[in-house]
Every structure is written in structure tokens, then in C-alpha cells.
C-alpha positions as CSV (number, residue, x, y, z in Angstrom):
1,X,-24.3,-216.6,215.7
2,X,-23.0,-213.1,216.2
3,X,-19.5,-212.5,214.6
4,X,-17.8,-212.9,218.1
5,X,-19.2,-216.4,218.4
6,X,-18.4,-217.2,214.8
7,X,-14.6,-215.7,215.4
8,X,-14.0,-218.5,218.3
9,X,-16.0,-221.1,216.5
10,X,-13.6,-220.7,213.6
11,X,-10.8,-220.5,216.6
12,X,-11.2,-223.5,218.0
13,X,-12.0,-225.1,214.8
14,X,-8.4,-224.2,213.6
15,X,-6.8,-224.9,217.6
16,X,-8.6,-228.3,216.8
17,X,-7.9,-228.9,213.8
18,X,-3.8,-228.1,214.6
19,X,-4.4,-230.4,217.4
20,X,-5.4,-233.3,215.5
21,X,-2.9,-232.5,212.9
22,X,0.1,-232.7,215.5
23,X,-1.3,-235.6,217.1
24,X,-0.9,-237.5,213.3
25,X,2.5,-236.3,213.0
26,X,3.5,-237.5,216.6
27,X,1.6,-241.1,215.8
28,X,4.1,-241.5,213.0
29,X,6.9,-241.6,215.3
30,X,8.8,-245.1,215.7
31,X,9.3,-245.7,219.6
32,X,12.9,-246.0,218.6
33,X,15.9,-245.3,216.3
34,X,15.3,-246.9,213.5
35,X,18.8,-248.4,211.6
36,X,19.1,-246.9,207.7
37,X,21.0,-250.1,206.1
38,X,21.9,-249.9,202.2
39,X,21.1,-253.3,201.2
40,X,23.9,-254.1,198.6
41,X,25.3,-250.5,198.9
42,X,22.3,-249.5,197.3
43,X,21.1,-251.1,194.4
44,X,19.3,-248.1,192.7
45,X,21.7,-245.6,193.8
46,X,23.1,-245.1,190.4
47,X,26.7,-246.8,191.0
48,X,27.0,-250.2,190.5
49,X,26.1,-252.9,193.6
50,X,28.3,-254.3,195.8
51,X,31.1,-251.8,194.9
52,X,33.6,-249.5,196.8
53,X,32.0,-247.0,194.7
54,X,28.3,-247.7,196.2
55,X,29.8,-248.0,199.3
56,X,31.8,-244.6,199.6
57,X,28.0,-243.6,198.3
58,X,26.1,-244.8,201.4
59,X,28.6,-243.5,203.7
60,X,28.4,-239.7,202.2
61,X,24.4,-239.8,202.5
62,X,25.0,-241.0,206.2
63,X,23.7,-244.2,206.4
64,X,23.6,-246.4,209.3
65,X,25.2,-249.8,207.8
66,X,26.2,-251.5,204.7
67,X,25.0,-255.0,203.6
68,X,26.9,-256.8,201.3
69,X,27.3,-260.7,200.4
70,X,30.6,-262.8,201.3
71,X,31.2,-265.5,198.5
72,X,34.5,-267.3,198.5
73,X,37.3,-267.8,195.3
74,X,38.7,-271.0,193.7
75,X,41.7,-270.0,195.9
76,X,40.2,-269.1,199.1
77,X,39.5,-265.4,198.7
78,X,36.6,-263.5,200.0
79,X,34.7,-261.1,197.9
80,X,31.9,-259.0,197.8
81,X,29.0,-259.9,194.8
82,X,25.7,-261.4,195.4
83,X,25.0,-263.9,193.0
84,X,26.5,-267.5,192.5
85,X,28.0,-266.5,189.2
86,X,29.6,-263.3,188.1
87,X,27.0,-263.2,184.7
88,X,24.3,-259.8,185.5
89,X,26.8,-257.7,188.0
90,X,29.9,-257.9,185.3
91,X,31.3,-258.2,182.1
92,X,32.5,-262.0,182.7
93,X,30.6,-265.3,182.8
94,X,30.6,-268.4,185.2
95,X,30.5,-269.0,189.2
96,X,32.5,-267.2,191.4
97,X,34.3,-270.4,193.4
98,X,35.0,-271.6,189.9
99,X,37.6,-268.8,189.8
100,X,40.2,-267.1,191.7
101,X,40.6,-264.3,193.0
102,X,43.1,-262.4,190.3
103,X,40.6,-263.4,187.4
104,X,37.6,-262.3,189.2
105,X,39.4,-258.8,189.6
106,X,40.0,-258.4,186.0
107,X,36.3,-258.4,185.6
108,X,34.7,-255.1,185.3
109,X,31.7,-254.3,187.7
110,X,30.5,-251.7,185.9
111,X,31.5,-248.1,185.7
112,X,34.9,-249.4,185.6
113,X,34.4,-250.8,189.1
114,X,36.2,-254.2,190.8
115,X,34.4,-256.8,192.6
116,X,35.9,-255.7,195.8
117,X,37.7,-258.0,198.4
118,X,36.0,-258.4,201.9
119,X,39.7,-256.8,203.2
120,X,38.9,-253.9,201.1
121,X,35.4,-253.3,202.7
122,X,36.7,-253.0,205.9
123,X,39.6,-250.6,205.0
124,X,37.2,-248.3,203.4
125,X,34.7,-248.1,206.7
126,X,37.1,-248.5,209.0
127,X,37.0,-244.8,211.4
128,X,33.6,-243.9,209.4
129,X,31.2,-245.2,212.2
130,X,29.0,-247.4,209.7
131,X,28.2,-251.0,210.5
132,X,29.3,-254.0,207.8
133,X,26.4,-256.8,207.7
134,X,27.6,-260.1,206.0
135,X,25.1,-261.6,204.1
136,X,27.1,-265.1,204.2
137,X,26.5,-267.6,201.4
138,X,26.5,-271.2,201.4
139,X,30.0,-272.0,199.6
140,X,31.8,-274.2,200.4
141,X,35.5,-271.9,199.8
142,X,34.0,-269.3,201.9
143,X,36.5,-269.6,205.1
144,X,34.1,-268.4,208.0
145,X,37.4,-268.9,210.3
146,X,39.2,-265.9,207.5
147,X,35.6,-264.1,207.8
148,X,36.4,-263.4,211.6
149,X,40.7,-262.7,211.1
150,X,39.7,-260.2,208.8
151,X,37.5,-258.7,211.1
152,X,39.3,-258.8,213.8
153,X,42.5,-257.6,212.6
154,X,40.6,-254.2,211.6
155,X,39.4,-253.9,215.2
156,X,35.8,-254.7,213.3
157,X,34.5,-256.9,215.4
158,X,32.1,-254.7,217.6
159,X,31.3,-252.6,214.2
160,X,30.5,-256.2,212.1
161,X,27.4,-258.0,212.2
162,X,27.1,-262.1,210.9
163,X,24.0,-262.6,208.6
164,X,24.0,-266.5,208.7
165,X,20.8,-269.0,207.2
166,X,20.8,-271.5,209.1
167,X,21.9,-272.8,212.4
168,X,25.5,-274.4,211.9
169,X,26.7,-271.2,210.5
170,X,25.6,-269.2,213.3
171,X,27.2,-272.0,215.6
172,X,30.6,-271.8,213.8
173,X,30.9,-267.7,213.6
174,X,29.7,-268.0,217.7
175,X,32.3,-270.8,218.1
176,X,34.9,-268.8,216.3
177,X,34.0,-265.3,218.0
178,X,31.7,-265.4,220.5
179,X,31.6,-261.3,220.9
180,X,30.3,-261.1,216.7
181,X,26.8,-259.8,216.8
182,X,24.6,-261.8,214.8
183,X,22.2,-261.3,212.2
184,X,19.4,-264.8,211.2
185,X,18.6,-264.4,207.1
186,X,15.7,-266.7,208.8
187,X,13.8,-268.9,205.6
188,X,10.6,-268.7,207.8
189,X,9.1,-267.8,210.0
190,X,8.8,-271.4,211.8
191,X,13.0,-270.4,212.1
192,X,12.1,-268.1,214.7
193,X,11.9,-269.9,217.6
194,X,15.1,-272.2,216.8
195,X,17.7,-269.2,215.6
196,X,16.7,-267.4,219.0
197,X,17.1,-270.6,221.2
198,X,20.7,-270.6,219.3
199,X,21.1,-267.5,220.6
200,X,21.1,-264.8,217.3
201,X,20.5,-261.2,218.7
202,X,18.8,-260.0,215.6
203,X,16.2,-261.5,213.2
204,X,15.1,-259.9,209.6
205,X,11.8,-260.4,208.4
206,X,10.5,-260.4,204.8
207,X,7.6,-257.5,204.3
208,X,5.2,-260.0,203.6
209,X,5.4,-261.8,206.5
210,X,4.9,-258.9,208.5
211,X,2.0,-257.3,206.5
212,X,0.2,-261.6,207.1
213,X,1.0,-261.7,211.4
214,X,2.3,-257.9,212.0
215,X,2.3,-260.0,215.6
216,X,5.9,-261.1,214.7
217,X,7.2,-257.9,215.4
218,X,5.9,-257.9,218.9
219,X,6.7,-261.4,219.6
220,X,10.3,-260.9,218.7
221,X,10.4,-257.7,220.8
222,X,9.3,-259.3,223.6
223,X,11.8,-261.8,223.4
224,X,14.2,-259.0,223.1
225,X,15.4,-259.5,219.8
226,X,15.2,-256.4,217.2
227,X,13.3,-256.9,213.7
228,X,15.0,-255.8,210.4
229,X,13.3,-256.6,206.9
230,X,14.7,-256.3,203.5
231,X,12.3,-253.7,202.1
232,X,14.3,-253.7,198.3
233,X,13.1,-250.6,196.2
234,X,9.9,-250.3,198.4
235,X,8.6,-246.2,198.2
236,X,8.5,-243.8,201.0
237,X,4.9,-244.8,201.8
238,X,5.6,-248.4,202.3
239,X,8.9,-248.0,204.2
240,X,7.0,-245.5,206.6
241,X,4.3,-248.2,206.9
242,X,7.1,-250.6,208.0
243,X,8.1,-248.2,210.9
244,X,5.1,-247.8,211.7
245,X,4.5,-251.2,212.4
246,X,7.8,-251.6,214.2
247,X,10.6,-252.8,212.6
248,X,13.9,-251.8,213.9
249,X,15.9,-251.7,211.0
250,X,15.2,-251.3,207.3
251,X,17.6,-252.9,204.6
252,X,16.9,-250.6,201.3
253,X,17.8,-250.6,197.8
254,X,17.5,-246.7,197.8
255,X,19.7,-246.0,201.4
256,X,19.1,-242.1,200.1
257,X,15.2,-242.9,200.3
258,X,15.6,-244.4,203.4
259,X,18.1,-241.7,205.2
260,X,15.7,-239.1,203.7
261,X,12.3,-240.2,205.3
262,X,14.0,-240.9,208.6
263,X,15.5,-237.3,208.8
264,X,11.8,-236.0,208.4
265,X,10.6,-238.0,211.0
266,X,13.1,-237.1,213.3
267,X,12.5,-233.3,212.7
268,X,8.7,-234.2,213.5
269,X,9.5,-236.2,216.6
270,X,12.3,-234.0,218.0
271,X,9.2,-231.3,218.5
């Protein structure tokens, strides 16, 4: 091979090789948005969960929407903390509907942080563009009628998603407010079928389950119902694995991960 020939063999060994290299890049593009969502505020973010402080957090790094968990007081309040009782996320001890809602703010959430009032959630998003989703827990003081007031008293309502686990909870919130998007923490995946025939517009799926029947994702689409999965403190790889596969939205315990890896792909995409 003369030098002339060996100058275009390298050529279109490099063309082909950019080729190949672009066509990778453009395969890791999700077909759509894909919705950044703080699970908890962010649970490794370095602030405390479920806290204004982890919320003002995930706003500055420009995430999509907030989850947080609605538990109600001994007197009928509605606050923001994910567990039963008030033992790992502060410096007290016992359940939360054992108490009200003046003793529970005495407690310190760490960092000198408040377990914050539902009320106090929406103040702090309200004109920021993020989304709320309500993880709703089984209590029996959580006032689901209160839920809906609240929201709709902060002109929330279109900007609010319901995160119910089972049907009579997604009933009540559609019975309440039938304009509340809605959200099914399904237990399994035999739940599809019935939260969808009860009319929930979005469904989240455990990793798991996807990585076992990666058919879900299309199933649900074709229904016309968005997937969102709970991905916790997954890394970059894994979460880009989960777009990949489809999901439309990707609850994280590192929202800065998360916002990061979907900027890059959106630089790659926008080409």
C-alpha cells in the first residue's frame, strides 16, 4: 500500500471510527425528557432529609420535583418525615401520630433543622416551577381532605402530584379533586392493571422489577401511562441504564447526580 492508500485507509478508518462513536452517543439518548425528582429532598445531599434545608438544596441544583412523605399529628397536622416514628431522622423518640404538632417541632432534624409542616413545603416552592410528589402514608390522622385545601389554597394543584398505595386512597384524593395528578406507589407489579383501570396517570416501578420484565416499561407506555422508579443512591451508570431502558422519571437520593447526567445527555442529544 503506497502512502496515498495508507493516508485514506487511516482516513476512513478515523471517519469510521467518529461515525460509530456518534452513533453510541446518539443511542444513549432517552426518546423523551426525562423528570430529575429528589427523592426525600435528597438523602445524600449532605443536609438533612425531608427538610426545608434539602429542599431549598434541590431547587438551587435545578431539579425537576421534590418527593417528600405526608404523615399526620396527634392533632391533625401534616408534616413532612418518612418514617412511622421520629427515632433515625431526629433527636426525639416515638411515632409521629403519637404526638402533636408543637412537640414534634421542638425536635431537631439535624443541622438544627425542623420537621417541616406540609404548609411550609408549598410556601417554599410556590413561583419556583418544581413539582411536590406526596408520598402519602397509611395514618389514620393524615386528613387527605386538608392534603387537597392546602394545595389548593397555594394554587398547587396543577404543580402537586398524589403518590397513593392502594386503590381507596387514590379514589378519595380523585373524589376530593378530580384535576390532582396522580402518582401509584404500586406493591407489585400484579397492581398494574387495577391502579390504571382506577384511572392513576403515572406508575413507579422498583429497579428490580424492571431489570426481571424490562417489558413493563413498554406495556405501561402503551397504555399511555409514564414510568418513574425510585433508583435510591444508584451511580451514574445504573441511572443511565434506567434511561436507557425507558423510564420517564427517576426518583434519586443524589438529585445533583441525577441533574448532572441528564445535563450531559442533553448536550449530546441537542447535537
Amino acid at each position: 500500500m503506497n502512502l496515498v492508500a495508507l493516508d485514506i485507509a487511516i482516513l476512513l478508518t478515523i471517519l469510521t471510527g467518529s461515525a460509530t462513536a456518534s452513533q453510541n452517543l446518539l443511542a444513549d439518548c432517552p426518546e423523551q425528557d426525562v423528570v430529575s425528582i429528589a427523592h426525600r429532598g435528597g438523602i445524600v445531599s449532605g443536609v438533612p432529609e425531608n427538610t426545608l434545608a434539602a429542599f431549598r438544596e434541590s431547587i438551587n441544583q435545578g431539579i425537576d420535583a421534590i418527593e417528600i412523605d405526608l404523615r399526620g399529628t396527634k392533632d391533625g397536622g401534616i408534616v413532612i418525615i418518612h418514617d412511622k416514628t421520629v427515632n433515625r431522622t431526629t433527636n426525639g423518640c416515638g411515632r409521629v401520630i403519637d404526638q402533636t404538632l408543637a412537640e414534634l417541632k421542638m425536635l431537631d432534624a439535624g443541622h438544627g433543622e425542623r420537621i417541616p409542616t406540609y404548609e411550609e413545603v408549598l410556601q417554599l416552592v410556590t413561583g419556583t416551577g418544581v413539582t411536590l410528589l406526596l408520598d402519602i402514608k397509611k395514618s389514620s390522622k393524615l386528613d387527605k381532605s386538608k392534603v387537597v385545601r392546602l394545595t389548593e389554597q397555594h394554587n398547587a394543584v396543577l404543580s402537586v402530584i398524589v403518590g397513593t398505595r392502594d386503590i381507596e386512597d387514590l379514589l378519595a384524593f380523585q373524589a376530593i379533586n378530580p384535576n390532582l395528578h396522580t402518582l401509584g406507589f404500586i406493591r407489585g407489579v400484579d397492581d398494574i392493571e387495577s391502579f390504571v383501570q382506577a384511572g392513576i396517570d403515572i406508575i413507579r416501578l422498583w429497579p428490580k422489577w424492571i431489570y426481571k420484565n424490562p417489558d413493563l416499561i413498554e406495556k405501561l407506555h402503551h397504555l399511555g401511562k409514564p414510568v418513574w422508579t425510585t433508583a435510591g443512591s444508584a451511580s451514574r451508570k445504573e441511572l443511565k441504564k434506567l434511561i436507557k431502558l425507558g423510564v420517564n422519571g427517576i426518583l434519586s437520593d443524589q438529585p445533583k447526580l441525577l441533574h448532572s447526567l441528564l445535563a450531559d445527555m442533553a448536550k449530546i442529544c441537542d447535537r
